[in-house]
C-alpha positions in Angstrom: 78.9 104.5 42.7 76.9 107.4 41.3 76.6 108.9 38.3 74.6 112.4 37.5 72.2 110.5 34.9 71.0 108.8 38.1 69.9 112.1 39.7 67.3 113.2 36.5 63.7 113.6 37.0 61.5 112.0 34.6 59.4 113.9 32.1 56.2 115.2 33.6 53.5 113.1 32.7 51.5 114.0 29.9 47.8 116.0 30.1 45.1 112.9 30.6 47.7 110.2 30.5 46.3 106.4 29.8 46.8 104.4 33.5 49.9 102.6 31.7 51.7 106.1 31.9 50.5 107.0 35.8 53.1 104.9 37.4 56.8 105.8 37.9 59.7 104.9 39.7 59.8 106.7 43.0 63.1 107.1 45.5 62.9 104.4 48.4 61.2 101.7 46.3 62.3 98.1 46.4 63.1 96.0 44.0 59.6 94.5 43.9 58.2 97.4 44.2 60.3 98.5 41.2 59.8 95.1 39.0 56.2 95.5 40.0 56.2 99.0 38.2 57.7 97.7 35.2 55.9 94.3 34.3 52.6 96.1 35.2 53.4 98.3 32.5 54.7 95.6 30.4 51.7 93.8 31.0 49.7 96.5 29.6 51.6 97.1 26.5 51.8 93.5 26.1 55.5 93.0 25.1 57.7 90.7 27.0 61.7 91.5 26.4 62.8 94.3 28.4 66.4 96.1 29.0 67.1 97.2 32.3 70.6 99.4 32.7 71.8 101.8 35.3 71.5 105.2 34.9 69.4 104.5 32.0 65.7 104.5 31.2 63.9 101.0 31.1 64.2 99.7 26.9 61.6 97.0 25.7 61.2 95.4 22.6 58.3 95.9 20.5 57.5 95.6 16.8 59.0 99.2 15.9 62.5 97.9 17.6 63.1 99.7 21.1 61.4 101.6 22.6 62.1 104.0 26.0 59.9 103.9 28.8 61.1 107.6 29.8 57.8 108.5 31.9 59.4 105.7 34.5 62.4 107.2 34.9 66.4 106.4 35.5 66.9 103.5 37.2 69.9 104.3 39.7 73.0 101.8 40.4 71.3 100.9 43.8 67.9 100.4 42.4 69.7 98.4 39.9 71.4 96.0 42.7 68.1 96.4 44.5 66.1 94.6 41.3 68.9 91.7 40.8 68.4 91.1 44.5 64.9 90.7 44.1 64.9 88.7 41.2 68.0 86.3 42.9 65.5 85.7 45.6 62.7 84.4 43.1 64.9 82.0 41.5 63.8 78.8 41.1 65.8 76.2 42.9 66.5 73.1 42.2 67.0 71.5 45.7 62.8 72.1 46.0 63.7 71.9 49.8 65.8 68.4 49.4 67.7 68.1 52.8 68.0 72.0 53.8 67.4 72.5 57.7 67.3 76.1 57.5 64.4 78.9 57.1 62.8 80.1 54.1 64.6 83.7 54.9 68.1 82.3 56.2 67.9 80.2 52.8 67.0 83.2 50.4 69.9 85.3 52.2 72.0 82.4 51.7 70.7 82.4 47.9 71.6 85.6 47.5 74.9 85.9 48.8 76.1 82.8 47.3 74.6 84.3 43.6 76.3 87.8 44.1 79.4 85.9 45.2 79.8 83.9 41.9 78.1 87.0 40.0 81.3 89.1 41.3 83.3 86.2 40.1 82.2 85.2 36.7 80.4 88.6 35.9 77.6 87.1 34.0 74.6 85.3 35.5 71.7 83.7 33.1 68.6 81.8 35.2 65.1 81.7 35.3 62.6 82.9 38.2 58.9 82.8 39.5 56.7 85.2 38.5 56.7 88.8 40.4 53.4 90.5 42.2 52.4 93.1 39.7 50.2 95.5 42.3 48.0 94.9 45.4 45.9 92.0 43.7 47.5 88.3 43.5 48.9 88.9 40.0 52.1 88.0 39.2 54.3 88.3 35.8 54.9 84.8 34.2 58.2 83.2 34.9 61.1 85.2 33.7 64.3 84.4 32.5 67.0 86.7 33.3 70.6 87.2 31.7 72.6 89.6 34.4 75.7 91.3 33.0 78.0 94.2 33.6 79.0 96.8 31.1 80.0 99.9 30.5 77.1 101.5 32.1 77.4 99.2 35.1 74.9 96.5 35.7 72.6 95.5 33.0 69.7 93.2 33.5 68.1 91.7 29.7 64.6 89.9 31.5 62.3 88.3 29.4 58.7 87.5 30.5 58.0 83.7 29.9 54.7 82.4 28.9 52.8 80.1 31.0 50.2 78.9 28.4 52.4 76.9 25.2 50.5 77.5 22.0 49.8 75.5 19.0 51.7 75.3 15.8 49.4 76.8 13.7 48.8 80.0 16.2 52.6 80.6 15.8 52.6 81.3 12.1 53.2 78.1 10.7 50.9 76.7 7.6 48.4 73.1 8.7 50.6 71.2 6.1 54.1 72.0 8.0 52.8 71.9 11.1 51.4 68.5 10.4 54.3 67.2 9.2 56.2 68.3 11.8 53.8 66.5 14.7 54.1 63.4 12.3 58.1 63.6 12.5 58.2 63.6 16.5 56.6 60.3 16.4 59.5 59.0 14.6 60.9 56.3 17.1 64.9 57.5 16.5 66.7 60.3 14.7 67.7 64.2 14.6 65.2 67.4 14.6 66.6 70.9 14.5 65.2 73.5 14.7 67.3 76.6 14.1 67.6 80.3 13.9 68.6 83.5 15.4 68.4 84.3 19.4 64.9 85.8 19.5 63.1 84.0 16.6 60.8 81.6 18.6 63.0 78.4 18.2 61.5 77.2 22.0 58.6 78.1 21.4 58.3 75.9 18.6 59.8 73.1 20.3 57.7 73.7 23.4 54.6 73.4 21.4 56.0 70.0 19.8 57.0 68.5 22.9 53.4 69.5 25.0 51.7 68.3 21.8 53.2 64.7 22.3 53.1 64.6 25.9 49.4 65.0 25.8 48.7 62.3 22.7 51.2 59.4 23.4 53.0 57.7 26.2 56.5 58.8 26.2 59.7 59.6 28.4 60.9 63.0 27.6 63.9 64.5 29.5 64.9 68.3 28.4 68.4 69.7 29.3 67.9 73.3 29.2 69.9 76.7 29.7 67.9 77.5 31.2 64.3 76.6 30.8 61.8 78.4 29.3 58.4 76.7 29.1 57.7 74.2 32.2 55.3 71.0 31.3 52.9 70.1 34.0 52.1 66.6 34.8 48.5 66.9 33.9 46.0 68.0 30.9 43.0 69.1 29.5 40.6 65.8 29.5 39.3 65.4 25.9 36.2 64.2 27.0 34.7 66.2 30.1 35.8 69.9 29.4 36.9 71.9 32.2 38.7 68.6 33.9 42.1 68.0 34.1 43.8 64.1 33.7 47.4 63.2 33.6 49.2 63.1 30.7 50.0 60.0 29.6 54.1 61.0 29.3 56.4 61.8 31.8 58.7 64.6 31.1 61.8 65.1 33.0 63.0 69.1 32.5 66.9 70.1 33.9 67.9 73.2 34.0 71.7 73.6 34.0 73.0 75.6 37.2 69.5 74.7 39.2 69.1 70.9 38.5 72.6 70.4 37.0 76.0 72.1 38.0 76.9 72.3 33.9 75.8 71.1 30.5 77.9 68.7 30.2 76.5 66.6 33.0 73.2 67.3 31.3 74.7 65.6 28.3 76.5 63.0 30.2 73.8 61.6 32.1 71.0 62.1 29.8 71.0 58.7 28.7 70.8 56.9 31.7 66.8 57.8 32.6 66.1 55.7 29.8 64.6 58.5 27.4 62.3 57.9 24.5 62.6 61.6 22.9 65.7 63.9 24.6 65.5 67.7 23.8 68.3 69.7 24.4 68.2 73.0 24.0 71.1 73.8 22.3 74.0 72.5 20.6 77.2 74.6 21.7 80.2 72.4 20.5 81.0 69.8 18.9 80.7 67.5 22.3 76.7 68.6 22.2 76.8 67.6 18.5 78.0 64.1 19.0 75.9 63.2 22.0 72.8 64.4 19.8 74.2 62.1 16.8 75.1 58.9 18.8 71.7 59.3 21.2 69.8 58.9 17.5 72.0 56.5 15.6 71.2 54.1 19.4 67.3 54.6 19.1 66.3 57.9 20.6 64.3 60.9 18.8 67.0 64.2 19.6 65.4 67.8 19.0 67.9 70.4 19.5 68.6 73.9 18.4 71.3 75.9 16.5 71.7 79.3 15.5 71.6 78.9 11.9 69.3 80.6 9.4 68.3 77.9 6.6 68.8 74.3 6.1 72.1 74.9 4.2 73.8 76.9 6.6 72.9 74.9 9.3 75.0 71.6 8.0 77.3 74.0 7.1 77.9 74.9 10.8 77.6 71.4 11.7 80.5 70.7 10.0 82.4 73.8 11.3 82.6 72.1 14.8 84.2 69.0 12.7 87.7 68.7 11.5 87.6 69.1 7.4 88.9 65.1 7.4 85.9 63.7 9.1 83.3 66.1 7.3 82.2 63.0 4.6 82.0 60.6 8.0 79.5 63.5 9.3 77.5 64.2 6.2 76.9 60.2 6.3 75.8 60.5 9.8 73.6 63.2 9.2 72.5 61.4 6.1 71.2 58.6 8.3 69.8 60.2 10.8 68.7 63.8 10.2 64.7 64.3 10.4 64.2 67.6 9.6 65.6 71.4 9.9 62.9 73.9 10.6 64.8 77.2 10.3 62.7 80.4 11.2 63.1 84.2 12.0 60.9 86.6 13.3 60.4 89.6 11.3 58.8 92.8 12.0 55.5 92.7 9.8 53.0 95.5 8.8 50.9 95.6 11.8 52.7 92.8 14.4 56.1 90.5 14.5 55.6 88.1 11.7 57.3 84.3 11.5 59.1 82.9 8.4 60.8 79.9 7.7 62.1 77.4 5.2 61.6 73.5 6.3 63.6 70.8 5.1 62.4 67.2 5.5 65.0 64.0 4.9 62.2 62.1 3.5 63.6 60.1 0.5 67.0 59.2 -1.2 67.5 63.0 -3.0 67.5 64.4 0.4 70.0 61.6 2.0 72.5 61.9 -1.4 72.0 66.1 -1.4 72.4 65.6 2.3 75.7 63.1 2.2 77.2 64.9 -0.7 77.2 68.4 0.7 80.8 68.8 0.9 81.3 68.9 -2.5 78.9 71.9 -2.8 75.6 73.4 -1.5 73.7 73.4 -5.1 72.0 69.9 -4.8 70.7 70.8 -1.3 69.3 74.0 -2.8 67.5 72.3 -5.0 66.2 69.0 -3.2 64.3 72.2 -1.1 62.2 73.6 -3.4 60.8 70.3 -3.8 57.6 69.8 -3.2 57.1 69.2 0.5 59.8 70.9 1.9 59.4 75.1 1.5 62.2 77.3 0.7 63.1 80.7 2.8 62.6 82.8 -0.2 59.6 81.2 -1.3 57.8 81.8 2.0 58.7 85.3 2.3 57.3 85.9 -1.4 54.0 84.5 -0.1 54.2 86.8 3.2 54.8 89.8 0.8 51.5 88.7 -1.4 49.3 88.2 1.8 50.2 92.0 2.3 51.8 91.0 6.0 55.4 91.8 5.9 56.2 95.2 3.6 58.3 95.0 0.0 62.2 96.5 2.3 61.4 93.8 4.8 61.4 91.3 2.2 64.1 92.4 0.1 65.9 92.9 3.5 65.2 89.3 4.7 66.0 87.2 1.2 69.0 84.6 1.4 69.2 84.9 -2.3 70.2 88.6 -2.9 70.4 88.0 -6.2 67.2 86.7 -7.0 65.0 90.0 -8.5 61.8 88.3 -8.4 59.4 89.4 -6.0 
């Protein structure tokens, strides 16, 4: 298939161009060579979502929105099949070797047929992958996780560039006092955490940052069912004592990621109770299936964090009870009642001078939560309230504090509200 888009020189490069613009995409390359272009560049910029379409220039996301990389060039259909090759080859798999006979290259060319096979099939393909050479030297990009899809362009690639080091609460944007609380909630021996937002606002990260905080300060089983996963855990960490060594960690954590580990996520959900978990974190709830195993996992003595795409605490029981029919919502809203930790909702938004995270926490940590909690159905208003409470931190309340610190503009806040009608900035 060609298309005349395909066929377009790039811009000529501009007088005394910066090294980040003295690379391009050049006829004959393959698709590491290609990937290598485009994560060295990304690398540069430092900025870590990037669109890949045929016949179109490479997109990433930075805090202006999206942005062309038009001194690379087009990317052509077969450059396009070329880089999904390449990237089907890095994925990680979850056999590690476990009774395959064959060759590392009559395995990859197996790998790859089999993934184009069921790509052809199903027409959508989302996995993660080792890191990519970036040049000559030994660097690599970090781990990338890769949604392939077709449209009407043709093939699409969305890759986004995952972050080997996890980083603390409080480097993420959240105050000591939340992120405090929130370490203190993990330790909890049983119940529910969500944390919940939009695609894109940093819910794994958060979680990622929870988890490797308790995995290095208590002895714990923790078994993740992910789609797919994002930040890996190693075995071992910093030693407190003698900087510069490494110790184990004193918990074990058991990470699946569904179509490598698992074949769907419903055996992830099936059989995550059987390797005798202390804390299970799944990283999403779909349906209501996914709902119920995170419920009755906490109501039999397990800590459950999980996500949702929710923005606020309110809207998030409200879409727990969506996946409910309306005559067991009061059986639900007791159930969560019980068992519900906290909801830490949070976005993303694009601040004066860098991306800029707000959320609103909710914390079920006396009876005016529980009651607000259990009597939701018959209206939203005592929830609303129970939040501004002290200790837990409304939406609208953290963005008025964002505005005053002079990080996010006065249209970004106005923009972001949940109370339109609230005038008070």
């Amino acid at each position: 298939m060609t298309n005349g888009l395909s066929t377009l020189a790039p811009p000529p490069l501009p007088v005394n161009a910066p090294a980040v613009n003295m690379v391009r995409f050049v006829a004959g390359m393959s698709g590491r060579e290609l990937l290598s272009v485009i994560f060295r560049v990304c690398s540069e910029l430092g900025v870590s979502d990037i669109q890949m379409r045929s016949s179109r220039p490479v997109y990433i996301h930075t805090n202006k929105g999206m942005e062309k990389l038009d001194h690379l060039g087009i990317l052509s259909p077969a450059q396009m099949d070329e880089i999904l090759k390449e990237l089907i080859s890095n994925r990680e798999s979850g056999s590690h070797g476990f009774g395959q006979d064959h060759s590392l290259d009559q395995r990859v060319d197996e790998k790859i047929r089999a993934a184009i096979a069921d790509f052809t099939e199903r027409r959508v393909a989302d996995f993660s992958c080792d890191g990519v050479p970036m040049g000559d030297n030994d660097e690599r990009s970090g781990r990338l996780r890769i949604q392939a899809h077709l449209s009407s362009s043709g093939l699409g690639i969305t890759c986004r560039i995952l972050n080997d080091c996890i980083p603390e609460l409080e480097s993420l944007g959240i105050d000591l006092d939340t992120a405090e609380t929130l370490r203190h909630c993990v330790l909890k021996r049983a119940g529910l955490c969500l944390v919940t937002g939009p695609t894109g606002s940093g819910k794994s990260t958060t979680l990622a940052s929870l988890m490797d905080w308790l995995r290095c300060n208590y002895p714990k089983h923790i078994v993740t069912v992910e789609d797919p996963i994002e930040y890996q855990y190693p075995n071992d960490m910093e030693d407190p004592d003698y900087p510069g060594h490494r110790i184990p960690s004193p918990s074990i954590v058991t990470q699946q990621e569904v179509g490598r580990d698992l074949h769907s996520y419903r055996q992830g959900l099936k059989d995550v109770l059987r390797k005798a978990p202390h804390v299970i974190l799944l990283g999403e709830i779909r349906d209501r299936e996914a709902m119920e195993t995170c419920m009755e996992a906490a109501q039999t003595g397990h800590l459950v964090l999980s996500t949702l795409h929710t923005t606020g605490a309110v809207k998030t029981i409200g879409r727990i009870l969506e996946l409910y029919p309306e005559g067991s919502h009061s059986s639900v809203l007791s159930r969560l009642a019980e068992i519900l930790i906290f909801i830490h909702s949070q976005g993303l938004l694009n601040g004066i001078k860098r991306r800029v995270l707000t959320y609103e926490f909710l914390q079920n940590s006396d009876d005016a939560v529980s009651s607000a909690i259990a009597n939701y159905d018959g209206g939203a208003r005592s929830l609303e309230d129970v939040i501004r409470r002290a200790g837990n931190i409304q939406w609208d309340a953290n963005l008025r504090r964002l505005l005053q610190k002079g990080v996010i503009t006065t249209e970004t806040y106005v923009n972001a509200r949940m109370n339109k009608n609230d005038d008070e900035f």
